[in-house]
C-alpha positions as CSV (number, residue, x, y, z in Angstrom):
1,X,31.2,8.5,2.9
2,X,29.4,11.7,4.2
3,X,25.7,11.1,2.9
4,X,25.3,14.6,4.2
5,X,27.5,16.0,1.6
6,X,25.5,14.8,-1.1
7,X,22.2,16.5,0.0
8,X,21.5,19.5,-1.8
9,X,22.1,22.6,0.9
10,X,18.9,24.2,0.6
11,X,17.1,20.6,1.5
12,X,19.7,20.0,4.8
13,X,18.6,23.5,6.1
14,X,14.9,22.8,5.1
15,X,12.6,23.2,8.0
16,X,10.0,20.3,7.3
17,X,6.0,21.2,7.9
18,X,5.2,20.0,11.2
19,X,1.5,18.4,10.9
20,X,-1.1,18.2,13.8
21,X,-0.3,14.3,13.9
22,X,3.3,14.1,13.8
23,X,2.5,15.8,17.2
24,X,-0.2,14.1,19.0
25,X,-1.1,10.5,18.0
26,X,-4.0,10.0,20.7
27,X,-6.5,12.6,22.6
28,X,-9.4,14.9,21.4
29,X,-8.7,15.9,18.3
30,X,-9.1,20.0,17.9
31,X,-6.3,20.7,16.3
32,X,-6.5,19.7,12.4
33,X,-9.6,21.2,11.0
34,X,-11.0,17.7,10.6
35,X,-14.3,16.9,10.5
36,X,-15.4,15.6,14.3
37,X,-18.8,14.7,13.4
38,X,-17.6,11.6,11.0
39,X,-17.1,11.2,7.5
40,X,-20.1,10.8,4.9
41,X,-19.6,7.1,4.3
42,X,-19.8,6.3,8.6
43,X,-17.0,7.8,10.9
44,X,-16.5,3.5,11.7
45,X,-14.6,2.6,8.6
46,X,-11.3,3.4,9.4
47,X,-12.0,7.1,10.7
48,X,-11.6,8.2,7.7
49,X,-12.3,12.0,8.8
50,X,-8.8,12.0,11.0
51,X,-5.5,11.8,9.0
52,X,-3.1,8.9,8.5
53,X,-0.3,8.5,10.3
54,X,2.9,10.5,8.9
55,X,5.5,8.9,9.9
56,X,3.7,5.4,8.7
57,X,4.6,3.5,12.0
58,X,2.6,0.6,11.8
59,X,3.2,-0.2,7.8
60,X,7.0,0.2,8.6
61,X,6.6,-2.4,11.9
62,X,4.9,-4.6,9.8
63,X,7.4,-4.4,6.6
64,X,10.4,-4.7,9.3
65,X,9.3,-7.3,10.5
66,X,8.3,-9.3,7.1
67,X,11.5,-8.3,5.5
68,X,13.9,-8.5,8.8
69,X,14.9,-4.8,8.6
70,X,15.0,-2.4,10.8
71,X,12.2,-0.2,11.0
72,X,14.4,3.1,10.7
73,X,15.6,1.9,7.5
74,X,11.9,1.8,5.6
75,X,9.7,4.8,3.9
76,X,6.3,4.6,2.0
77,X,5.9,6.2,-0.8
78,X,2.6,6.3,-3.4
79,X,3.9,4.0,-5.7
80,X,7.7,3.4,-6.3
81,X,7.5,6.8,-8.7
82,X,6.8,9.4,-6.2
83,X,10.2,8.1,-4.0
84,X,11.9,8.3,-7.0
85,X,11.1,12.1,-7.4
86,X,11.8,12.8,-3.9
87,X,15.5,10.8,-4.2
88,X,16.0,13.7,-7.3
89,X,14.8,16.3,-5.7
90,X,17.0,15.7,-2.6
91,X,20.5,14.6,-4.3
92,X,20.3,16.6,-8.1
93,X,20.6,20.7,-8.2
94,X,18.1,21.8,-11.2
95,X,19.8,22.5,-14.2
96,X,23.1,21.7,-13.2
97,X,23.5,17.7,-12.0
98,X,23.0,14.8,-13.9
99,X,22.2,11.2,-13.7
100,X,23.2,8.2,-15.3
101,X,21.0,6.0,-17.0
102,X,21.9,2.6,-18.7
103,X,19.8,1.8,-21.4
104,X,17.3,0.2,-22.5
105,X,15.6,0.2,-18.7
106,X,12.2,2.4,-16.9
107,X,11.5,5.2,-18.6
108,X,10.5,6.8,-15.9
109,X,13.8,7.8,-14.6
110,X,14.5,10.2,-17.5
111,X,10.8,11.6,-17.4
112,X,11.2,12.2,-13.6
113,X,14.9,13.9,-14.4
114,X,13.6,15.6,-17.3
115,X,10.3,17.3,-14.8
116,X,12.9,18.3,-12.5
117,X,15.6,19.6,-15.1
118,X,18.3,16.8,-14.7
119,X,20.7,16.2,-17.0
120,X,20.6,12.7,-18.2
121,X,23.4,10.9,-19.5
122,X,22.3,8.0,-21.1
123,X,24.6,4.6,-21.4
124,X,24.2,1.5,-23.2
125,X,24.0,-2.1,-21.3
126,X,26.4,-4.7,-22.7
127,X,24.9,-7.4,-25.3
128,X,23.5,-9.2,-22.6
129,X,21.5,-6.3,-21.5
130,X,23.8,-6.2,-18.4
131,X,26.1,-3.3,-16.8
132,X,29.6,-2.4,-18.5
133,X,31.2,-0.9,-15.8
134,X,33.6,0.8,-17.5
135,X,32.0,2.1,-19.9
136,X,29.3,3.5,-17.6
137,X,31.7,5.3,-15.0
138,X,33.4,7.2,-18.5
139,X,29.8,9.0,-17.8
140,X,30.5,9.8,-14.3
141,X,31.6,13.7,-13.6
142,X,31.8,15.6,-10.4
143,X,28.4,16.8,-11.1
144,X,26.4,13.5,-11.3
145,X,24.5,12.7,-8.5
146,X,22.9,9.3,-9.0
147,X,23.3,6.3,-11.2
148,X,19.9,4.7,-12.0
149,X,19.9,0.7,-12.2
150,X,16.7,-1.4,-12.4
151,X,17.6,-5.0,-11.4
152,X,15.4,-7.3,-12.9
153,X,15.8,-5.1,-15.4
154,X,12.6,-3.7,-17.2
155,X,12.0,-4.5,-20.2
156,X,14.3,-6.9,-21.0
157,X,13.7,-9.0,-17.3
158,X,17.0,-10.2,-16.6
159,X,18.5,-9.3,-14.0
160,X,22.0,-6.6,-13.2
161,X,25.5,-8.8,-11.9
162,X,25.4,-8.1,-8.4
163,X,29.4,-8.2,-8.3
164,X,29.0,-5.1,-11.3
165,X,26.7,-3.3,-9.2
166,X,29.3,-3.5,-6.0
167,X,31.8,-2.3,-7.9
168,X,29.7,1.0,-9.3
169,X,28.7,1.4,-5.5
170,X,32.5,1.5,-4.2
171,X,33.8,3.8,-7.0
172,X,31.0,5.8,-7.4
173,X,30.8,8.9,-4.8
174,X,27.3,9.6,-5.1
175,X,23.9,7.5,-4.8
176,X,23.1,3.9,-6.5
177,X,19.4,3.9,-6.9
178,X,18.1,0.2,-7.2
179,X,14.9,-0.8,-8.4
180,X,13.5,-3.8,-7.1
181,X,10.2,-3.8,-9.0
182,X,10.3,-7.4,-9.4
183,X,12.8,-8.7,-7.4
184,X,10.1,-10.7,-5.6
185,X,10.3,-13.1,-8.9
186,X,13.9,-13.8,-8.3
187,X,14.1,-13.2,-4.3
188,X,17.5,-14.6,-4.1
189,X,18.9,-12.4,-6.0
190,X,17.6,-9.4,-4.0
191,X,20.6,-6.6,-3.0
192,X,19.2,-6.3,0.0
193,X,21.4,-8.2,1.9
194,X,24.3,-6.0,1.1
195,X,22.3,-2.5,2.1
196,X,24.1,-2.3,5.3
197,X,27.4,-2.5,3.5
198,X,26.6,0.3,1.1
199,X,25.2,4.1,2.5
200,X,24.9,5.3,-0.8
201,X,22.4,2.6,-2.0
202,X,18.7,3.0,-2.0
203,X,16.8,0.0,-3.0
204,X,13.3,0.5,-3.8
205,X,10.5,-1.7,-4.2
206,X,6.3,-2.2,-5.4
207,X,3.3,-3.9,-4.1
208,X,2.2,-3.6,-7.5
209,X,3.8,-6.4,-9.0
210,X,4.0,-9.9,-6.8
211,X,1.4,-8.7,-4.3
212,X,-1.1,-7.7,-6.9
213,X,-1.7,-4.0,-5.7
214,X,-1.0,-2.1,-8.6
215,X,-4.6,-0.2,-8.3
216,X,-3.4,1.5,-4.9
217,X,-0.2,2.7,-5.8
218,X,2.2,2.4,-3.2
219,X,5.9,1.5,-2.8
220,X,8.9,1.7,-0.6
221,X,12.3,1.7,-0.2
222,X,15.4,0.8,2.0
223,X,18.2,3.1,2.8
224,X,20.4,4.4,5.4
225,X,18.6,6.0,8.2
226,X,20.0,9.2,7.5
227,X,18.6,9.2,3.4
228,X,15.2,7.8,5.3
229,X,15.0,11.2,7.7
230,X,16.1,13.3,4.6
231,X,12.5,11.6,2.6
232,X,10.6,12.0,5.8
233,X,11.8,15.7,5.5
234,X,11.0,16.5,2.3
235,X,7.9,14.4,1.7
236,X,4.4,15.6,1.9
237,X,2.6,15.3,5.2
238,X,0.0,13.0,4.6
239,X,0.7,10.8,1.4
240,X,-0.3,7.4,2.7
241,X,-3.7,6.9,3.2
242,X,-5.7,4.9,5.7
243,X,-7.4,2.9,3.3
244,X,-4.2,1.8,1.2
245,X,-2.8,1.7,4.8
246,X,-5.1,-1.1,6.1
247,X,-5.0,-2.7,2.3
248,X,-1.2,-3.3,2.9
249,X,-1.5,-4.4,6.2
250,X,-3.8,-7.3,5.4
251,X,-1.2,-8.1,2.8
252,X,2.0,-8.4,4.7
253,X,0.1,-10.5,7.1
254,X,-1.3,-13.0,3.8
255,X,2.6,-13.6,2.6
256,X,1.6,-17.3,1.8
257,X,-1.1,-16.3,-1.0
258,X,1.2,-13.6,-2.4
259,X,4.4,-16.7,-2.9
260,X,0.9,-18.7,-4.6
261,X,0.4,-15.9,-7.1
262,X,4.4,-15.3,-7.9
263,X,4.1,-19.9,-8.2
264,X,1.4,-19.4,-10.8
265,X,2.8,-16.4,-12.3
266,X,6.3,-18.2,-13.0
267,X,4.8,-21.4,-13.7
268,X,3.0,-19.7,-16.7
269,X,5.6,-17.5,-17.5
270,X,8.3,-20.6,-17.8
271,X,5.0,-22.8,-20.6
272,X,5.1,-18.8,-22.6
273,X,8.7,-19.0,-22.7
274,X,8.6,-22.7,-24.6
275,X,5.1,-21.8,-26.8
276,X,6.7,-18.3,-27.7
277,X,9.8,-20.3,-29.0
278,X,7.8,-22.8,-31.2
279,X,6.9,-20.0,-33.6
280,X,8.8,-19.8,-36.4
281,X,8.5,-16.0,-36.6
282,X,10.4,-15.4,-32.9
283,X,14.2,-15.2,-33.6
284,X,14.6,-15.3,-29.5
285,X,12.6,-15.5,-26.6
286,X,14.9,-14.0,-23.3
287,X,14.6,-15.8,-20.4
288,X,13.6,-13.6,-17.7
289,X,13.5,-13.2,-13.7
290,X,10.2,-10.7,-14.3
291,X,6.4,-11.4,-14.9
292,X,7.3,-10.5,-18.4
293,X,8.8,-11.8,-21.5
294,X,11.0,-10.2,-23.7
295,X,10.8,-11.6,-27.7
296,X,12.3,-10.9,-30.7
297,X,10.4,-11.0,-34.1
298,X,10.7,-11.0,-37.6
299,X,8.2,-8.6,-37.8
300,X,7.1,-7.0,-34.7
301,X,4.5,-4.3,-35.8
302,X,2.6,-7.2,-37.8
303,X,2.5,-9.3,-34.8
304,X,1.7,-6.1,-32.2
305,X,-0.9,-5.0,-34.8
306,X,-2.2,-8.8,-35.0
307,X,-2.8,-9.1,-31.0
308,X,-3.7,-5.4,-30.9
309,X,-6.9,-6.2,-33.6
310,X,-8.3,-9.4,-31.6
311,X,-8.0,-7.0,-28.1
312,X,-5.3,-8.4,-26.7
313,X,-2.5,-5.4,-25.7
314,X,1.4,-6.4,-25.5
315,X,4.1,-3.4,-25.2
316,X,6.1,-2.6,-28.3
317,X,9.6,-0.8,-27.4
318,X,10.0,2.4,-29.1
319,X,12.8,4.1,-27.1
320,X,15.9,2.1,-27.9
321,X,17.0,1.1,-31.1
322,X,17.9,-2.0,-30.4
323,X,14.8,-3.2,-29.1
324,X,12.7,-1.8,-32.3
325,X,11.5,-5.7,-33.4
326,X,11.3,-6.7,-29.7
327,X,7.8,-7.1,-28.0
328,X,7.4,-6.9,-24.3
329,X,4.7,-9.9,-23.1
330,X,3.4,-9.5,-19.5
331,X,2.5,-13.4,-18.0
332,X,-1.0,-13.5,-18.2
333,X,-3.0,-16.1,-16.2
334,X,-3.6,-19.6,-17.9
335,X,-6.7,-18.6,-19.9
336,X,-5.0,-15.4,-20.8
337,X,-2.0,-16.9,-21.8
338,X,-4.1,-20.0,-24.1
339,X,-5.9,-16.9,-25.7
340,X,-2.8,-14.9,-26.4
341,X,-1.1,-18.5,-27.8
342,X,-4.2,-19.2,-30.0
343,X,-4.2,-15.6,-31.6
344,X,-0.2,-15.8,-32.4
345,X,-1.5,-19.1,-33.9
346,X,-3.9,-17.6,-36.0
347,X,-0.7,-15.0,-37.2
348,X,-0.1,-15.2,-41.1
């Protein structure tokens, strides 16, 4: 497969802005417009009045060598959102390509297509919420560019057949965008062991979910070196700043406390799953390989509008039909999760 081919034209003949640092890295700084005197909070912390880094080299030496990847094969992006607008913007011509979605899944995909005026043809995911192949390449024409999967799958948490999605990468001509949100919940299960075997797949990932870092907002994905030039290219110059930069750093380097938090988070997520099924209004509690629970109710507005009254917020499911008496439960911790159990208690 020619990646190249699927890159719109006017993006492959893009010349890229050149910033001051994607020249010079070290020496006296004159050529930026920076501030040289400092920054208002102290010109120690971090230097905040010179620029990050744009090609993030030390995050992507520090993720390659915590996830075993080579470095060329890793890009930053704020928050796993902005990569996903970038992956449209290079691979979809407005107005004329289109996507696939199967559904129900992130509804960010569509809003993201819709922004950039992407047709999106929208699939359903089998009973079990996972991928009918099939039925999903009968979507597939020569103008669709990218096929959208979200593996665990939000909001129903379980996760995509690995063998499915192996089979959509080998007969599908375009890109496989995989969205690892909360793969670190189920790390076994991760496609990144098969990246090498497929250019065409792009697997992104959060440091909002397992590493508790939703409040900076950054992400990244893993590709083929060429689709991680192509980002580089397109991307603006400084989108990675130095404090989230340091932030992440200290991170990577604390691995063990973030496998403590994903412990608690499915130990209390595996006591919801058997409480939430004692109720004798839930029809079916989902199991799940997220930090979230899917449930079905005999009445789900009562229930939402219960919780909702006593201050505690859980997601109701408004874009798919058949998820309209479903409610989406994030895994609280313990005193969360004994407060949210009380108040369903309390349900009449």
């Amino acid at each position: 497969m020619e990646l190249k081919n699927l890159v719109r034209k006017n993006i492959l003949n893009l010349t890229p802005y050149t910033s001051a640092r994607d020249i010079y890295q070290d020496g006296i700084f004159l050529d930026a417009n920076e501030n040289s005197f400092g920054s208002v909070i102290g010109s120690e912390l971090y230097e905040l009045n010179r620029y990050p880094d744009p090609n993030q080299k030390q995050l992507r030496k520090a993720l390659s060598e915590y996830l075993k990847i080579d470095l060329a094969k890793i890009f930053f992006g704020v928050g796993s959102d902005e990569i996903i607008d970038l992956v449209i913007r290079i691979f979809c011509e407005p107005g004329k390509s289109n996507v696939v979605i199967p559904q129900p899944t992130y509804g960010m995909y569509k809003v993201l297509c819709d922004i950039n005026d992407i047709n999106v043809k929208s699939c359903k995911l089998d009973l079990n919420f996972d991928l009918d192949v099939e039925a999903m390449l009968k979507y597939v024409d020569s103008e669709t560019k990218i096929i959208f999967l979200c593996s665990p799958n939000n909001p129903t948490g379980n996760l995509l057949s690995r063998e499915k999605i192996k089979l959509i990468a080998k007969s599908f001509t375009g890109i496989i965008f995989i969205d690892e949100a909360y793969i670190e919940f189920s790390e076994v299960n991760s496609f990144v062991k098969e990246l090498d075997n497929y250019k065409n797949v792009i697997i992104s990932r959060t440091f909002s979910k397992a590493w508790g870092l939703a409040g900076i907002r950054i992400g990244y994905c893993l590709a083929d070196e060429f689709i991680i030039d192509i980002l580089f290219k397109v991307k603006a110059p400084y989108t990675i700043n130095k404090l989230t930069e340091n932030l992440v750093l200290q991170t990577i380097n604390n691995q063990t406390e973030k496998e403590n938090l994903v412990s608690k988070i499915i130990s209390e997520r595996n006591r919801l799953i058997i409480e939430l099924s004692l109720f004798d209004f839930v029809i079916t509690v989902h199991q799940t390989e997220a930090n979230f629970i899917l449930t079905k109710m005999k009445n789900a507005i009562d229930v939402f509008n219960h919780l909702n009254r006593k201050g505690i917020r859980v997601r109701m499911i408004k874009d798919d039909d058949r998820l309209k008496d479903y409610l989406r439960i994030t895994v609280g911790n313990k005193i969360e999760n004994d407060l949210l159990i009380k108040t369903l208690k309390e349900f009449k």
